[in-house]
Legacy VTK file of the C-alpha trace (Angstrom):
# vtk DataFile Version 3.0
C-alpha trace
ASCII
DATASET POLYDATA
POINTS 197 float
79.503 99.162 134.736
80.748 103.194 134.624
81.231 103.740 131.015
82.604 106.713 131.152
85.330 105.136 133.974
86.301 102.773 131.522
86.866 105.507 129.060
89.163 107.376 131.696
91.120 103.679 132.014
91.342 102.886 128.300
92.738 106.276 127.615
94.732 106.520 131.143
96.142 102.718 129.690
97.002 104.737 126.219
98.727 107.848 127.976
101.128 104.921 129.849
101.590 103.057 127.553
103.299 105.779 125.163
105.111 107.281 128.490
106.975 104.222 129.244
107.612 103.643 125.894
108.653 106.802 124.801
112.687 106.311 126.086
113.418 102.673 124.491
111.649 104.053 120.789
112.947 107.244 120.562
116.578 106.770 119.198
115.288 103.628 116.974
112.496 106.067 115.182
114.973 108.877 114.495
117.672 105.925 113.099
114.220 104.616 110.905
113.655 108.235 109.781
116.952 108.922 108.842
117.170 105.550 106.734
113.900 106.690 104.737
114.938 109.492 103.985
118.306 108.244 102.576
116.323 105.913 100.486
114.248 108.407 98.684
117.133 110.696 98.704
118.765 108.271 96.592
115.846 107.588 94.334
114.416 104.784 96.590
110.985 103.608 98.000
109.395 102.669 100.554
107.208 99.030 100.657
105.192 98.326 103.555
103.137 95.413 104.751
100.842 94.017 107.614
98.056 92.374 108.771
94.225 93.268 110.034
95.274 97.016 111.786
98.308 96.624 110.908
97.763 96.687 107.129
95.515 99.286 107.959
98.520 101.338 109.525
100.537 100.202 106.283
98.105 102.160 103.699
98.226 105.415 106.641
102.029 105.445 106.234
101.910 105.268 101.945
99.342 107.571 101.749
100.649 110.462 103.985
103.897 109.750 101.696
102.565 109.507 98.288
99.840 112.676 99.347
101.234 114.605 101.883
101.206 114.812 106.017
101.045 117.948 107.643
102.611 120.372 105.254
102.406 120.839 101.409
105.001 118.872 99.391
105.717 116.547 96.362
104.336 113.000 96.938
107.116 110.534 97.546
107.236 107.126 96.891
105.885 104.410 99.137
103.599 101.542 98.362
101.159 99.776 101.138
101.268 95.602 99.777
98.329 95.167 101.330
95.402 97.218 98.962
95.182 95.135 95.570
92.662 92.233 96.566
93.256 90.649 93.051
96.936 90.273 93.730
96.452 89.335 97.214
93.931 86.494 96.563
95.537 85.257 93.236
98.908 84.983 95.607
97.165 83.267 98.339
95.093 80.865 96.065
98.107 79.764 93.923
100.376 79.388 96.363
99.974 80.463 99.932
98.698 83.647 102.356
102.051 83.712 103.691
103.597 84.965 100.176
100.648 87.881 99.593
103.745 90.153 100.479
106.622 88.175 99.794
105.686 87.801 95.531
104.863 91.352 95.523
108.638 92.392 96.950
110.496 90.092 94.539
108.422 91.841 91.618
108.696 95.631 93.122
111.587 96.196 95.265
115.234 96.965 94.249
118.479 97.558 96.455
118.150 100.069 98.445
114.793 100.522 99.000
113.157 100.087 102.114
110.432 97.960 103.883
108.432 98.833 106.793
106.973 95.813 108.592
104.300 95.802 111.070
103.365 93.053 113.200
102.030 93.499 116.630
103.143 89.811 117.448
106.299 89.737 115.463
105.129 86.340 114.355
102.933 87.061 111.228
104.149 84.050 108.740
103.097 86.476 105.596
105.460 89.641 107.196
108.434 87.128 108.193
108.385 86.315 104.604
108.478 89.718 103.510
111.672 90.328 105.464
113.406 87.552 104.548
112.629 88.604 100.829
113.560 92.082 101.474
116.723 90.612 101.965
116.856 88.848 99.300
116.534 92.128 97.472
118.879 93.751 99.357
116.575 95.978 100.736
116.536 97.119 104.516
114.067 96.410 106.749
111.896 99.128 109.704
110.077 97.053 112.057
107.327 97.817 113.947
106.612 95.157 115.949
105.123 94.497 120.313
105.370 92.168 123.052
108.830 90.659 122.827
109.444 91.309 118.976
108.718 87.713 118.692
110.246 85.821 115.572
110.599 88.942 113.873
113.565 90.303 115.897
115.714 87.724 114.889
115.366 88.156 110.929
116.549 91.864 111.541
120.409 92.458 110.301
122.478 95.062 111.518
121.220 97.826 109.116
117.797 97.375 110.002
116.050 98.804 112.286
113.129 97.726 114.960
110.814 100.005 117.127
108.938 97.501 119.327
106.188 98.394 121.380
106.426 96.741 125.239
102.979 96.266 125.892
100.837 93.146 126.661
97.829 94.692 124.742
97.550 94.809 121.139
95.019 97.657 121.016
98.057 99.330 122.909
100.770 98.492 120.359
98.388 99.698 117.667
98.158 103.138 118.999
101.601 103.506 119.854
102.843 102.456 116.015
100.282 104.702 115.100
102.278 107.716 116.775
105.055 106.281 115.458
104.145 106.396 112.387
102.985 110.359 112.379
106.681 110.240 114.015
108.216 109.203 111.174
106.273 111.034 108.677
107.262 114.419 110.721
110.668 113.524 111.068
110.904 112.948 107.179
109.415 116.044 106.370
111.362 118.090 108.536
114.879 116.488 106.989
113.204 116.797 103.848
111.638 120.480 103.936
113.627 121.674 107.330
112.121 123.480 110.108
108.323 124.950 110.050
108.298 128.809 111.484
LINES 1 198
197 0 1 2 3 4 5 6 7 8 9 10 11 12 13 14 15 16 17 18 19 20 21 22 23 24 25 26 27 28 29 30 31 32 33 34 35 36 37 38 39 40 41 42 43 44 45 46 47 48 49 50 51 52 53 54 55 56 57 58 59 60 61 62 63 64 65 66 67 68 69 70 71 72 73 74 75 76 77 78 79 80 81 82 83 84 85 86 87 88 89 90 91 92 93 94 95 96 97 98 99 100 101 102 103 104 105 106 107 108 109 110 111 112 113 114 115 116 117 118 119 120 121 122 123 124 125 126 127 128 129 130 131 132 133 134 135 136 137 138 139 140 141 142 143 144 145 146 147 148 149 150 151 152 153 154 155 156 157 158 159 160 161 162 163 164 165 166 167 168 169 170 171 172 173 174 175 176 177 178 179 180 181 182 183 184 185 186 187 188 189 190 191 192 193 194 195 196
């Protein structure tokens, strides 16, 4: 086995990926952007959830928010569900895993406010249950989901938005709502702060 030819693949696979991409998720990213930043605009927040990398890609969204991306501004407000293991396990041991988000978005999120979903599969039982809570709290709801959007797609209302990743690889759709993500947080800035020189 050429290690260094599978190295070439995996990031030939990445480049590809993002190419083909790049015209179906373009429009839906600048609609997301333009939704968070009409949320914080109007004194909102941002709540975002998922599972394994996915959670991972949760706490990189919150903290480039609440710290700061590429340029120097105040922190805004966005909150990654997934960090607080004593809320997380309490949640799952008193009443089920799928709630870990779900109890913390009837407790934290108002109207108006916004929550960014990531599931690779679009079938995560603890991220459907976000949504559908989001709702409840007449929040709207930024997807970022792969594959065929899988249950996911069909809990999203008209004001919501999803940027779904077609790709049969989830190392693929990780990378790609990675970029999105560094999308978004540019995009924001720039609306927020305007144009660098």
């Amino acid at each position: 086995m050429d290690l260094i030819e599978r190295i070439n693949r995996l990031f030939t696979d990445s480049i590809e990926t993002k190419q083909v991409n790049l015209p179906l998720i373009a429009a839906p990213i600048k609609d997301a952007a333009e939704m968070m930043v009409n949320c914080l605009l109007e004194g909102g927040k941002i709540l975002c959830c998922g599972n394994g990398g996915s959670a991972g890609d949760a706490q990189h969204f919150s903290s480039e928010m609440l710290n700061r991306f590429e340029r120097e501004r105040p922190g805004l407000p966005a909150i990654a569900l997934t960090t607080d293991s004593s809320t997380l396990t309490s949640i799952a041991n008193d009443y089920a895993y799928q709630e870990i988000f779900a109890k913390q978005i009837s407790a934290l999120g108002h109207p108006g406010d916004i929550l960014l979903a990531i599931s690779t599969s679009g079938n995560s039982l603890n991220v459907l249950r976000a949504m559908e809570t989001a709702k409840e709290q007449q929040m709207k709801v930024v997807a970022l989901s792969g594959r065929d959007g899988g249950k996911l797609a069909s809990l999203l209302h008209k004001e919501d938005r999803e940027i779904r990743v077609d790709s049969p690889s989830t190392a693929r759709i990780q990378e790609v709502h990675l970029l999105i993500i560094h999308c978004l947080c540019d995009l924001i800035d720039t609306q927020l702060l305007g144009e660098e020189n």
